[in-house]
C-alpha positions in Angstrom: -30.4 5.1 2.0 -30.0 8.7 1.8 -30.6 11.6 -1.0 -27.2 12.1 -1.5 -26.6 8.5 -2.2 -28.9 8.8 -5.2 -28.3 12.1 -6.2 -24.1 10.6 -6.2 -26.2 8.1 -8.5 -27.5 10.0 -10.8 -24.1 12.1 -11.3 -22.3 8.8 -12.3 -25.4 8.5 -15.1 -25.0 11.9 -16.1 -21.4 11.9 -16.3 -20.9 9.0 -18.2 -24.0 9.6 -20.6 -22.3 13.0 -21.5 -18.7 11.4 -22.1 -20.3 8.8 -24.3 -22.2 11.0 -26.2 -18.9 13.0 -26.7 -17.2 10.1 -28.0 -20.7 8.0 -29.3 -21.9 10.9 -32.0 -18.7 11.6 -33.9 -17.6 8.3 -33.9 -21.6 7.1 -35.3 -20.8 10.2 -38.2 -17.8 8.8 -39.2 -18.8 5.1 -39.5 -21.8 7.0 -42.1 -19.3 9.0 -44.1 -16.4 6.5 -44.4 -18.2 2.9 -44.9 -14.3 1.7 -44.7 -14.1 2.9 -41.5 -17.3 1.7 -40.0 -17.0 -1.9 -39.8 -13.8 -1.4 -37.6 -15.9 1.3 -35.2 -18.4 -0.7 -35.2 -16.9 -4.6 -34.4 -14.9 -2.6 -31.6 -17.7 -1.3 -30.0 -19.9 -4.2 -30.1 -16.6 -5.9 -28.6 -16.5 -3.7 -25.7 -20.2 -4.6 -24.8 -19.3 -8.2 -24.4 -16.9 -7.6 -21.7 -18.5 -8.2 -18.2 -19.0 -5.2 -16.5 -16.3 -6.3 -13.3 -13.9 -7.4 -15.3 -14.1 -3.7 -17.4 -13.9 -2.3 -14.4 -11.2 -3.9 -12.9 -9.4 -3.4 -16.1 -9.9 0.4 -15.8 -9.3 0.8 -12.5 -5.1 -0.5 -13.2 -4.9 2.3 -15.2 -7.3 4.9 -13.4 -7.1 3.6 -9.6 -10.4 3.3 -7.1 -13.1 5.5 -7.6 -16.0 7.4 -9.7 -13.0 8.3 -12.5 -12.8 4.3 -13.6 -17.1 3.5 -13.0 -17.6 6.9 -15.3 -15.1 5.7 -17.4 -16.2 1.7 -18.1 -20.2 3.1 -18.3 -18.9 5.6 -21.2 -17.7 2.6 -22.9 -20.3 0.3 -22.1 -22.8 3.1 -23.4 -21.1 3.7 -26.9 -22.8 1.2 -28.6 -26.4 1.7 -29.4 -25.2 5.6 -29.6 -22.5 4.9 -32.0 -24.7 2.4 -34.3 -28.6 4.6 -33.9 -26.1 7.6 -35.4 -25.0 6.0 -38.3 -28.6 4.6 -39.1 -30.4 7.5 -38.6 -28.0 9.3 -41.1 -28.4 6.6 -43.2 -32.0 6.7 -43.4 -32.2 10.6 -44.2 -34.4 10.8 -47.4 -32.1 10.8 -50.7 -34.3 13.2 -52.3 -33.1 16.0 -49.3 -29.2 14.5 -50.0 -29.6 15.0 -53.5 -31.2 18.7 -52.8 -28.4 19.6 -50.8 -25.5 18.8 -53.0 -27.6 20.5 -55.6 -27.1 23.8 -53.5 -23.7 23.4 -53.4 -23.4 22.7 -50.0 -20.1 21.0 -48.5 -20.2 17.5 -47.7 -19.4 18.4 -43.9 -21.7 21.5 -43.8 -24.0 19.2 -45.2 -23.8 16.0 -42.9 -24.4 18.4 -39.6 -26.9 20.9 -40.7 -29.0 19.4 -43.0 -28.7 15.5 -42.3 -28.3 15.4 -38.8 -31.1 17.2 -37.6 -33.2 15.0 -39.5 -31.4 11.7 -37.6 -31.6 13.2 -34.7 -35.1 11.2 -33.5 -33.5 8.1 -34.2 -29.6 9.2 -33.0 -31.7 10.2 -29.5 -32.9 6.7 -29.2 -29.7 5.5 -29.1 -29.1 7.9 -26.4 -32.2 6.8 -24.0 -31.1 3.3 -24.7 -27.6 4.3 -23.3 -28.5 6.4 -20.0 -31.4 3.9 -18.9 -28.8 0.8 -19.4 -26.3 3.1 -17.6 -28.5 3.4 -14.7 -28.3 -0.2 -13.8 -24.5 -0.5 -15.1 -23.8 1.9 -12.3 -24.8 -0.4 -9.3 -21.2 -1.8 -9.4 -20.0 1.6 -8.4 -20.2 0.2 -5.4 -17.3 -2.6 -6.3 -14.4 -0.2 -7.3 -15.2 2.7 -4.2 -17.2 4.8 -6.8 -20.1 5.3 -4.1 -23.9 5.2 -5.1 -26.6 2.7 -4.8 -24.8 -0.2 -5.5 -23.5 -0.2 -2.3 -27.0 -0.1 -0.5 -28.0 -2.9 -2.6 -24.6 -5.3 -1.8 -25.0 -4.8 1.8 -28.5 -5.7 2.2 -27.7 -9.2 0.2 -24.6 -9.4 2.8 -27.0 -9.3 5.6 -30.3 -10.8 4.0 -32.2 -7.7 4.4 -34.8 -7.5 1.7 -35.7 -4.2 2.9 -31.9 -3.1 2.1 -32.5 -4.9 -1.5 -36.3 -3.9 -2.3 -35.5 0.2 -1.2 -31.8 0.3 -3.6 -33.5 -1.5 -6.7 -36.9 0.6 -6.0 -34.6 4.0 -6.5 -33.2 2.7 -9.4 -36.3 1.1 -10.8 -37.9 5.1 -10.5 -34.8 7.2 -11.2 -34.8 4.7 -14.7 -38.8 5.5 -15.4 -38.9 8.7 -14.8 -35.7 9.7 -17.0 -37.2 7.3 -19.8 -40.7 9.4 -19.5 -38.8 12.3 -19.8 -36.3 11.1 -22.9 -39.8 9.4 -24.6 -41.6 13.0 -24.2 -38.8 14.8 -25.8 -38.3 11.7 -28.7 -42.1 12.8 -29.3 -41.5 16.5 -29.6 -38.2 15.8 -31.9 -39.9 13.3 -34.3 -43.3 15.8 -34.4 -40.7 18.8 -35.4 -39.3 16.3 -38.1 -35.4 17.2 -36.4 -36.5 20.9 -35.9 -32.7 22.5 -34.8 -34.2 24.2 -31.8 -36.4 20.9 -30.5 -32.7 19.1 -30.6 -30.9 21.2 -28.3 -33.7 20.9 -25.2 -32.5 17.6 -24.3 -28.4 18.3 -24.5 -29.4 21.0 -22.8 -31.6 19.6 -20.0 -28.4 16.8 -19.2 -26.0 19.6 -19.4 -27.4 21.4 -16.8 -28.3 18.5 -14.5 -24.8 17.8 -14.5 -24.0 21.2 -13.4 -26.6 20.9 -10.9 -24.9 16.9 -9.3 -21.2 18.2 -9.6 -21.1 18.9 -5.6 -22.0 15.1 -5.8 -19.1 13.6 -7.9 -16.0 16.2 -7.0 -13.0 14.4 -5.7 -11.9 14.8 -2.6 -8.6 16.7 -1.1 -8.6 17.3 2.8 -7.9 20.6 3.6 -6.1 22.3 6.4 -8.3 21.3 9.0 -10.2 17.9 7.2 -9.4 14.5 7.9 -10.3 12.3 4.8 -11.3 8.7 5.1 -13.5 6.1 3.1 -16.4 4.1 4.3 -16.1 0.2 4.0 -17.8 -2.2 2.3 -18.1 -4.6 6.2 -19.7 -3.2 9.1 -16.5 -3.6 11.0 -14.8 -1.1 9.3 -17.5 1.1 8.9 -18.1 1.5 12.8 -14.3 1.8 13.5 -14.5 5.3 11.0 -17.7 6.3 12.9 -15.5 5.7 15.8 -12.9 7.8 14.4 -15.4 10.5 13.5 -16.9 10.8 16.5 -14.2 10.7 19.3 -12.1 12.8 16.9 -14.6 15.8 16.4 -15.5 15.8 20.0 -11.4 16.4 21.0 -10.2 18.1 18.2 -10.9 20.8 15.8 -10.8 18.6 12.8 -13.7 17.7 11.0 -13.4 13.5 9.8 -14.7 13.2 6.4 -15.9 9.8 5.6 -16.3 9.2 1.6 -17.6 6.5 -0.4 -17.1 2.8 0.4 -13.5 0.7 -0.2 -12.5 -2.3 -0.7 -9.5 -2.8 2.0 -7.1 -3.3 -1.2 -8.8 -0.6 -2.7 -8.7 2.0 0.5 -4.9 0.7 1.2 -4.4 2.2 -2.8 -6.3 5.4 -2.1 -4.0 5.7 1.3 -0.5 5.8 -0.5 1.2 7.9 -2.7 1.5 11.3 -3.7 -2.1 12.1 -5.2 -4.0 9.7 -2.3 -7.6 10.6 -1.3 -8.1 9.4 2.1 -5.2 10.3 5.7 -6.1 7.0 7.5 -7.9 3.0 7.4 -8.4 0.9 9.8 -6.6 -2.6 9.2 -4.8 -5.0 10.2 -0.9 -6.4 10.8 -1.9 -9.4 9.2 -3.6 -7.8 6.3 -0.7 -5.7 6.1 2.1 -8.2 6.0 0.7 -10.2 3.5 -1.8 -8.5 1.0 -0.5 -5.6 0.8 3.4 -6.1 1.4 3.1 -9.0 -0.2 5.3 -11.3 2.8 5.0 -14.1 4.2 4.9 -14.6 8.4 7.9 -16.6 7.6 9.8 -13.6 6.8 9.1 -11.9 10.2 12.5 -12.1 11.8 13.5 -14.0 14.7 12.2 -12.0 18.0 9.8 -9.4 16.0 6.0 -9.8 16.2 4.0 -9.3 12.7 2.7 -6.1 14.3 6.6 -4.7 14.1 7.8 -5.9 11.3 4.8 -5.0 9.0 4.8 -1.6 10.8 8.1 -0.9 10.2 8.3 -2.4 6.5 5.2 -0.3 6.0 7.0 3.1 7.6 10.0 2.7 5.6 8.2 1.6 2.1 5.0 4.0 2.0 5.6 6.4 5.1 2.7 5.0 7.0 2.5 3.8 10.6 0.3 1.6 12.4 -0.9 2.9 15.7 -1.2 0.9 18.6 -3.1 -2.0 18.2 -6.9 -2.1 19.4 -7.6 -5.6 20.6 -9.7 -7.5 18.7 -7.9 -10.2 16.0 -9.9 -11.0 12.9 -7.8 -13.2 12.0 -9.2 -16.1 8.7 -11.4 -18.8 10.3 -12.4 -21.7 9.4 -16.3 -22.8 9.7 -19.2 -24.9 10.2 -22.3 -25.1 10.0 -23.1 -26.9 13.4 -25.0 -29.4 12.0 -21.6 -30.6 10.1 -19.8 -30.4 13.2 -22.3 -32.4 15.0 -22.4 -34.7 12.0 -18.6 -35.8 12.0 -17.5 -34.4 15.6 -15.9 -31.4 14.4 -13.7 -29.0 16.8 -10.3 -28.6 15.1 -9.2 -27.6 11.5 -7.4 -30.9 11.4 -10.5 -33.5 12.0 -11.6 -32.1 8.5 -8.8 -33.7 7.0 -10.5 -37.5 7.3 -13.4 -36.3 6.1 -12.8 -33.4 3.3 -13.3 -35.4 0.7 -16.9 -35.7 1.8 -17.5 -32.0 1.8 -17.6 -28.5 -0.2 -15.7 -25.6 0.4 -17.1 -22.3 -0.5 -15.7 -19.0 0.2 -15.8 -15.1 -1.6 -13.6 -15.4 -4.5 -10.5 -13.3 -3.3 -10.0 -16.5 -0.8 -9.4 -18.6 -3.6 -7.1 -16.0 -5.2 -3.3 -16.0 -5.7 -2.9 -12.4 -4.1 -1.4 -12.9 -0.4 -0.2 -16.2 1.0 -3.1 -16.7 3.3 -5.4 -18.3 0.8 -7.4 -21.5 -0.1 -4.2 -23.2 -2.0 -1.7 -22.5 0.7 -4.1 -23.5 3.5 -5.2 -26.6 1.8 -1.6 -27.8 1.1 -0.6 -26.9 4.5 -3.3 -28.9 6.2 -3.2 -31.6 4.1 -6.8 -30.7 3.2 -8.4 -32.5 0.0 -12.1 -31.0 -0.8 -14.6 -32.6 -2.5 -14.7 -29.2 -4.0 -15.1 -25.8 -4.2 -17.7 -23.4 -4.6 -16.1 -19.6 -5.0 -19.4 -17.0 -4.7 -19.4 -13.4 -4.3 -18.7 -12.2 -0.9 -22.2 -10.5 -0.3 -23.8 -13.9 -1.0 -21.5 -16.2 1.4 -23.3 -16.5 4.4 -26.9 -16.6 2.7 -25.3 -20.0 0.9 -23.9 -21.4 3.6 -27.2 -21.0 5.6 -29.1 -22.7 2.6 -26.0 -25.8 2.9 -24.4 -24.6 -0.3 -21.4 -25.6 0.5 -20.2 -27.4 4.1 -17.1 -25.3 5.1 -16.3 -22.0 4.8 -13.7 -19.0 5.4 -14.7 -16.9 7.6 -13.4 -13.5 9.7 -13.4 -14.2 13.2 -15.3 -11.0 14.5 -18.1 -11.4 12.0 -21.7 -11.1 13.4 -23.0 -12.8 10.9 -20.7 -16.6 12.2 -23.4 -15.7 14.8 -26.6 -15.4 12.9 -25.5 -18.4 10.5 -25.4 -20.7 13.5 -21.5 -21.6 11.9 -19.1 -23.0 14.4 -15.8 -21.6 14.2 -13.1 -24.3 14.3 -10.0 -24.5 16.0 -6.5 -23.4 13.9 -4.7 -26.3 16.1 -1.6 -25.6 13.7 -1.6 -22.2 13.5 -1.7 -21.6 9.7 -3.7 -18.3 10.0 -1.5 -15.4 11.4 -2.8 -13.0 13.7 -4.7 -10.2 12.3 -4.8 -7.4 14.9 -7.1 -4.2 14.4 -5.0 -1.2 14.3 -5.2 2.5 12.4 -3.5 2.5 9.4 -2.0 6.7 9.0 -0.2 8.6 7.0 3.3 9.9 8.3 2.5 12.8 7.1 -0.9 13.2 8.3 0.1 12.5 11.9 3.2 15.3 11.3 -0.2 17.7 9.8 -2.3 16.9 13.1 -0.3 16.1 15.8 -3.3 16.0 18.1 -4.6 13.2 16.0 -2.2 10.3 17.5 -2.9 10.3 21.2 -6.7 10.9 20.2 -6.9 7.4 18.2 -4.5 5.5 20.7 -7.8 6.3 23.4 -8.7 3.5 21.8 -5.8 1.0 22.1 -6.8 -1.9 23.8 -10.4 -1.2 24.6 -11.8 -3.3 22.0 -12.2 -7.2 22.7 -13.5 -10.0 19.9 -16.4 -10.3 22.1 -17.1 -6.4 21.6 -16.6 -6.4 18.1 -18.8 -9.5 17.3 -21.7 -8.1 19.1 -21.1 -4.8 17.5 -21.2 -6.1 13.9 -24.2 -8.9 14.9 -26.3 -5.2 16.0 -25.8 -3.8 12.7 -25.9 -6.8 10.3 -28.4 -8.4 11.9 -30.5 -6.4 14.4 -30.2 -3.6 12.2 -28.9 -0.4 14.1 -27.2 2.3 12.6 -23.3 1.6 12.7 -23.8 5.4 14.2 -25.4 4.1 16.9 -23.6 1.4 17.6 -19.9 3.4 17.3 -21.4 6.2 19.7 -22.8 4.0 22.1 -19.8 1.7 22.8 -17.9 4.6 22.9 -20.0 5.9 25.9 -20.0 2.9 27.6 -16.3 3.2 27.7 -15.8 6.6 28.8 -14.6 8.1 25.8 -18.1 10.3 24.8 -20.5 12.4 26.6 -23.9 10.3 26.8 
């Protein structure tokens, strides 16, 4: 965990809390002037808070795309509510007698509702406010989900790997970030409600968030590589993670370019980030399988007769978004399928196809986006293929996988075939004796135009063509996930050991 990890943290907060009070105040005024109006405002914001926060999100993020834009956006709206509903009770609370006073001066009903009125809801319209950036806080741990970067993503990994360390050191930052902004909000709530809404007392705290926003915006601009910047974004595994340290490092060392890696993607999410005209990031690693089917959406049946995967998603690819895949690196993290070794002990396990006798014994649990519809390689199409009938299934988030199959959640599972963690889980990987599961070969995933803007950077990646076995990658994921080096480390020093970096 780093500072700017939390400070990228707390400019998510900021941003959000700002937006939302923007949008939370004027719409808490008009629900007190117009009574008509307010139960509307008020059943749709109470409607928006029911909405789980991932499915917001993902909602958002059609619209919006990957990034801080759609987590800034789905806090705002998440935050609206005890804004929206503290303002129109705090106006509503103002003494009559000062109501009365000021119609009695003549004064316009709008001059009246925000210079005389508000100020005096102000203590109770500011607790709506604390309420809304201390919520916001935690709401912004799924950052992490939708490539908006901060602490979520500190916090996912270490329940990936089982490192309470990982867990206890994200939630403690949060945990103290949210105490010491709620001292601060409860010390000027004190002030406000001592001035009785004093004008001046009311603008210290819009002013204090204002100018900690100034202060983070370093920590939430966008991205655009310049002339001599190579933009990439971190990964939610450790396998891509060290493959972009890789790139960073052997890049730097033999160009001039300087490799920017961002906040961590989702493969889909990077793959979105990757295309188009407005795209945030040159290059991914990924792979032909991954390619063909998630995101080209084909089959390995319509690979024509005499072309490998690697071709024919590389050329669909080139022709349909202008990117290329370099040559491929060696290792194939292809879908497997997995035991615990006690359940292949147990029934004599070695091939996918001896589960079929016996599925109907045994659970199959896997990360939800196996048991999705997106891509052909999936739990329904591989279940129908085989001929495999489950007990059942248990879907569970992809950070809590191998944690559930150690406990005997579940007694098969899908895993990637270059994982550490099959290690560490003691799972035995069994056989695809029919092939289902096409190959999925590591390769750089680049920009046309990024290769035509550096054209240094080709032959610099392609060093790497070849050099990497499974065997390589699974103990380079096991050192990080579970022995804990630095994916740092672990990129610069297998890049040593093959010649490719000064020790």
């Amino acid at each position: 965990m780093t500072w700017s990890l939390i400070l990228e943290h707390l400019f998510i907060v900021l941003a959000a809390s700002i937006l939302s009070i923007c949008i939370g105040l004027p719409l808490g005024i008009l629900s007190y002037v117009y009574p008509r109006a307010r139960a509307v405002i008020l059943r749709v914001v109470d409607l928006l808070q029911t909405i789980p926060s991932l499915a917001l999100l993902g909602i958002i993020m059609v619209f919006l795309g990957a990034g801080k834009a759609t987590v800034i956006t789905g806090i705002t709206l998440y935050s609206l509510l005890p804004i929206v509903r503290n303002t129109c009770l705090g106006l509503q609370e103002v003494d009559p007698g000062v109501k009365e006073a000021a119609r009695g001066m003549g004064m316009s009903k709008p001059y009246r509702v925000l210079m005389v009125e508000f100020p005096l809801a102000f203590p109770t319209v500011f607790t709506g406010i604390r309420i809304a950036v201390v919520n916001a806080i935690g709401t912004a741990v799924f950052a992490a989900f939708v490539g908006g970067g901060g602490l979520g993503g500190i916090i996912n990994r270490g329940i990936r790997i089982q490192d309470m360390g990982l867990i206890l050191s994200g939630t403690g930052a949060l945990m103290v970030i949210a105490v010491v902004l709620d001292l601060l909000m409860g010390w000027f709530e004190r002030k406000m409600k001592a001035s009785r809404g004093g004008s001046r007392t009311m603008w210290i705290p819009v002013a204090a968030i204002l100018l900690a926003f100034v202060l983070l915006l370093p920590y939430g601009a966008g991205r655009r590589g310049n002339e001599t910047e190579l933009l990439l974004y971190d990964g939610d595994y450790s396998e891509t993670q060290i493959m972009h340290r890789m790139v960073k490092l052997l890049v730097e060392d033999r160009t001039d370019l300087t490799v920017t890696i961002q906040d961590q993607m989702s493969q889909v999410n990077n793959f979105k980030a990757l295309i188009g005209d407005g795209h945030t990031c040159d290059l991914m690693i990924s792979y032909d399988g991954t390619l063909l089917t998630t995101f080209l959406q084909k089959d390995p049946i319509d690979v024509p007769a005499g072309a490998s995967i690697y071709d024919y998603a590389n050329w669909l690819a080139k022709g349909t978004y202008g990117l290329v895949m370099l040559e491929q690196l060696g290792f194939d993290n292809t879908y497997a399928i997995a035991v615990p070794q006690a359940i292949a002990d147990q029934y004599g396990l070695e091939t996918v196809s001896d589960l079929v006798p016996v599925a109907d014994q045994l659970v199959f649990g896997a990360e939800h986006e196996f048991f999705t519809l997106e891509g052909s390689m999936k739990y329904g199409p591989f279940t129908e293929f085989y001929g495999l009938k489950f007990k059942d299934t248990s879907p569970v988030d992809v950070s809590l996988k191998y944690a559930a199959a150690e406990k005997g959640s579940f007694d098969v599972t899908e895993v990637y075939a270059t994982d550490g963690l099959n290690r560490k889980a003691n799972l035995k990987v069994l056989e695809d004796d029919r092939n289902f599961f096409p190959d999925y070969n590591g390769a750089f995933l680049v920009r046309e135009d990024t290769l035509t803007r550096f054209p240094g950077l080709e032959p610099v990646l392609n060093l790497l063509a070849g050099r990497i076995s499974n065997e390589d990658m699974v103990d380079m994921t096991y050192q990080v996930d579970v022995q804990g080096r630095t994916v740092d480390d672990v990129a610069r020093e297998f890049l040593v050991s093959q010649g490719l970096l000064a020790g």
